[in-house]
C-alpha positions as CSV (number, residue, x, y, z in Angstrom):
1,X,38.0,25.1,5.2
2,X,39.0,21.7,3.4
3,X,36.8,18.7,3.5
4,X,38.8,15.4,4.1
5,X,37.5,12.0,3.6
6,X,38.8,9.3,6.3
7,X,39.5,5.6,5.3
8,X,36.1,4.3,6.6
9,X,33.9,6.6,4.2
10,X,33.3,9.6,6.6
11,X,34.2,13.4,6.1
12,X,35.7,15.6,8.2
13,X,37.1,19.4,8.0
14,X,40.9,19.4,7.0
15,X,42.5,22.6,9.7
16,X,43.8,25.4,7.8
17,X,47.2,25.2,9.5
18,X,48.2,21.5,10.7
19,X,47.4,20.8,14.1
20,X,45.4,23.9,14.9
21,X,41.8,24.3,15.1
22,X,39.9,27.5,15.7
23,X,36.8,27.7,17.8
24,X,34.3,28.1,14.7
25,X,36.3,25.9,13.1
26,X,35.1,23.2,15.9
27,X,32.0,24.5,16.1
28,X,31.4,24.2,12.0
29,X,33.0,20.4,12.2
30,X,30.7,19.6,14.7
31,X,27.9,21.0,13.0
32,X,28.8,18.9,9.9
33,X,29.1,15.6,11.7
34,X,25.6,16.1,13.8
35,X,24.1,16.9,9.8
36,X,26.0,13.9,8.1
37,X,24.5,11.7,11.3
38,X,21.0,12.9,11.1
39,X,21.3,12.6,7.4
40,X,21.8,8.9,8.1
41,X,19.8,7.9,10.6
42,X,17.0,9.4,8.5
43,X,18.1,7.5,5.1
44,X,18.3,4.2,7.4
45,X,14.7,4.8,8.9
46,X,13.4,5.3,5.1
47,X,15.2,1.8,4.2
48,X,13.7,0.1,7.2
49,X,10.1,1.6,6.7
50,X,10.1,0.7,2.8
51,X,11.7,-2.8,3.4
52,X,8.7,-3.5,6.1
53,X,6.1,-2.1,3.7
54,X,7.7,-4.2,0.7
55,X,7.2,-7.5,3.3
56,X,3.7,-6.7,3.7
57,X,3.2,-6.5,-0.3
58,X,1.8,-9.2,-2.1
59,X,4.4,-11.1,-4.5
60,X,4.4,-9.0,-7.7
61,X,1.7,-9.5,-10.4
62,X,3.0,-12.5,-13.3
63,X,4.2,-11.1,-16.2
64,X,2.8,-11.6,-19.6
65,X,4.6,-10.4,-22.7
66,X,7.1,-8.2,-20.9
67,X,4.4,-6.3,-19.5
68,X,3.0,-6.9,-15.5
69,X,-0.3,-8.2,-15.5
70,X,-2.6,-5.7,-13.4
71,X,-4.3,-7.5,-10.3
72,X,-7.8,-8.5,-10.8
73,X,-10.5,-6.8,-9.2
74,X,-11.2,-9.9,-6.9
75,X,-7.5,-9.4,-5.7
76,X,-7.5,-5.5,-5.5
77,X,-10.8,-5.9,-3.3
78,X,-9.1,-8.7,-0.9
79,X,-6.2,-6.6,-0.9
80,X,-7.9,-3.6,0.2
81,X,-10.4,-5.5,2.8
82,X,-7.1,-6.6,5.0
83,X,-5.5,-3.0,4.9
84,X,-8.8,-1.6,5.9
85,X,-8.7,-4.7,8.7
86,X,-5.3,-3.6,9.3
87,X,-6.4,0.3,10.3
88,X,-9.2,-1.1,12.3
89,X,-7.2,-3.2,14.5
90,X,-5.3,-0.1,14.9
91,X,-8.2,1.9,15.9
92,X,-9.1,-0.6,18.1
93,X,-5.9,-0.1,20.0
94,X,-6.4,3.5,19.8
95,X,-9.6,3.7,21.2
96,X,-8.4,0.9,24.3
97,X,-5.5,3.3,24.9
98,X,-8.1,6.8,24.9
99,X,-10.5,4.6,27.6
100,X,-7.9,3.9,29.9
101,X,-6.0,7.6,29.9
102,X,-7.1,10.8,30.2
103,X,-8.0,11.2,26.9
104,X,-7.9,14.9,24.9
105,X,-10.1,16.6,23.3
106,X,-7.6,17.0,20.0
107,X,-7.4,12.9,20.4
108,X,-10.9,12.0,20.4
109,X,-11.2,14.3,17.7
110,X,-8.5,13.3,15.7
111,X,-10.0,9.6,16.7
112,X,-13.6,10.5,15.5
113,X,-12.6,11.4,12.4
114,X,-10.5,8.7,11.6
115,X,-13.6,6.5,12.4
116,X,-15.4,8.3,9.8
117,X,-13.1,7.4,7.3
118,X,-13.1,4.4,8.0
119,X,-16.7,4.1,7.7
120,X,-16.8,5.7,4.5
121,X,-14.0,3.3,3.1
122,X,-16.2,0.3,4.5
123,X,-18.8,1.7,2.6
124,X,-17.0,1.7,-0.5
125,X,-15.3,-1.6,-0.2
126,X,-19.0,-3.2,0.1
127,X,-19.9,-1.5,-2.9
128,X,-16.9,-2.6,-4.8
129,X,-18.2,-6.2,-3.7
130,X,-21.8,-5.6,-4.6
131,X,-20.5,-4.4,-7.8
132,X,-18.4,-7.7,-8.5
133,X,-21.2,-9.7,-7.4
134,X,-23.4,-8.1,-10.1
135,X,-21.2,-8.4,-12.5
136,X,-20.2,-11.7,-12.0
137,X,-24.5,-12.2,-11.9
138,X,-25.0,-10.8,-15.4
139,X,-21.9,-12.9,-16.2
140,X,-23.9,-16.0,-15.6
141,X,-26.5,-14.8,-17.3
142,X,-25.0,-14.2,-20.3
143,X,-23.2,-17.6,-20.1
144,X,-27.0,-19.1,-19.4
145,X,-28.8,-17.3,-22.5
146,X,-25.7,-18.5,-24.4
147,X,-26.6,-22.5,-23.3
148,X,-30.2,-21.7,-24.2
149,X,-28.8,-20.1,-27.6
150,X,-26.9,-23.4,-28.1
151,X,-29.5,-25.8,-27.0
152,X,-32.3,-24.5,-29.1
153,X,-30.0,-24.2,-32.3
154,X,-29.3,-28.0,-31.9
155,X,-33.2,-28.7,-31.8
156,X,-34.1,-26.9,-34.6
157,X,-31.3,-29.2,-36.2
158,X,-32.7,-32.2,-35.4
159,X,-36.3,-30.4,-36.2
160,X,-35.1,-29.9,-40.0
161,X,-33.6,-33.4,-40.4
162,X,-36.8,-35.2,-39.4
163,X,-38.7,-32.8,-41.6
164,X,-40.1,-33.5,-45.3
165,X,-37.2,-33.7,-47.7
């Protein structure tokens, strides 16, 4: 069997003799149309599923000497504090929805586990901020000892110029 293609883009099986088309011949255009359908209802869910994830993104990092600047860890941190509010707000509904039906066992367990993860990714996103937070304490630090540095450098200055000669 020939393939055709029609004027608006689609395909379809050319007969072998004009006008006359066998039963497996129907059957195998048939076959080809519900494929070439699926095909694209699937490619248009990807499209719609990437374009909703791609309005959720941040705007992309500037750019500095042709190459993208990687977020900072401040950003990253905020980033990953409203998915992780994001999944609980889902869990919330999920656990609303398991109160009010007949829940499963395979749901509450799939539930209960999800929980845990969540509660180990909490845990790590409040280490992540006790990390920064220390960091950004020795930071200060360093930026006080350097005052100090400065400060006493300047009186032993004016020390030496009031000095013996």
């Amino acid at each position: 069997m020939d393939t055709e293609k029609s004027s608006d883009g689609t395909s379809f099986l050319k007969p072998k003799a004009p006008g006359r088309f066998s039963g497996k011949c129907l059957a195998d255009a048939v076959k080809a149309e519900r494929a070439e359908v699926k095909a694209r209802k699937r490619d248009e869910g990807r499209l719609k599923a990437a374009a909703k994830a791609e309005a959720g993104r941040p705007p992309p990092a500037p750019v500095r000497g042709g190459e993208e600047c990687p977020p900072s860890r401040v950003q990253m941190v905020s980033r990953l504090y409203r998915a992780f509010s994001g999944q609980m707000d889902q869990m919330e509904a999920r656990l609303k929805s398991l109160a009010l039906d007949q829940a499963e066992l395979g749901d509450i367990d799939k539930t209960v586990k999800a929980l845990a993860s969540l509660a180990r990714t909490l845990a790590m996103l409040m280490e992540l901020d006790r990390e920064a937070a220390d960091k950004e304490a020795d930071q200060s630090d360093d930026d006080d000892a350097e005052a100090l540095r400065r400060d006493l450098a300047q009186r032993l200055v004016r020390l030496r110029g009031q000095g013996p000669a």
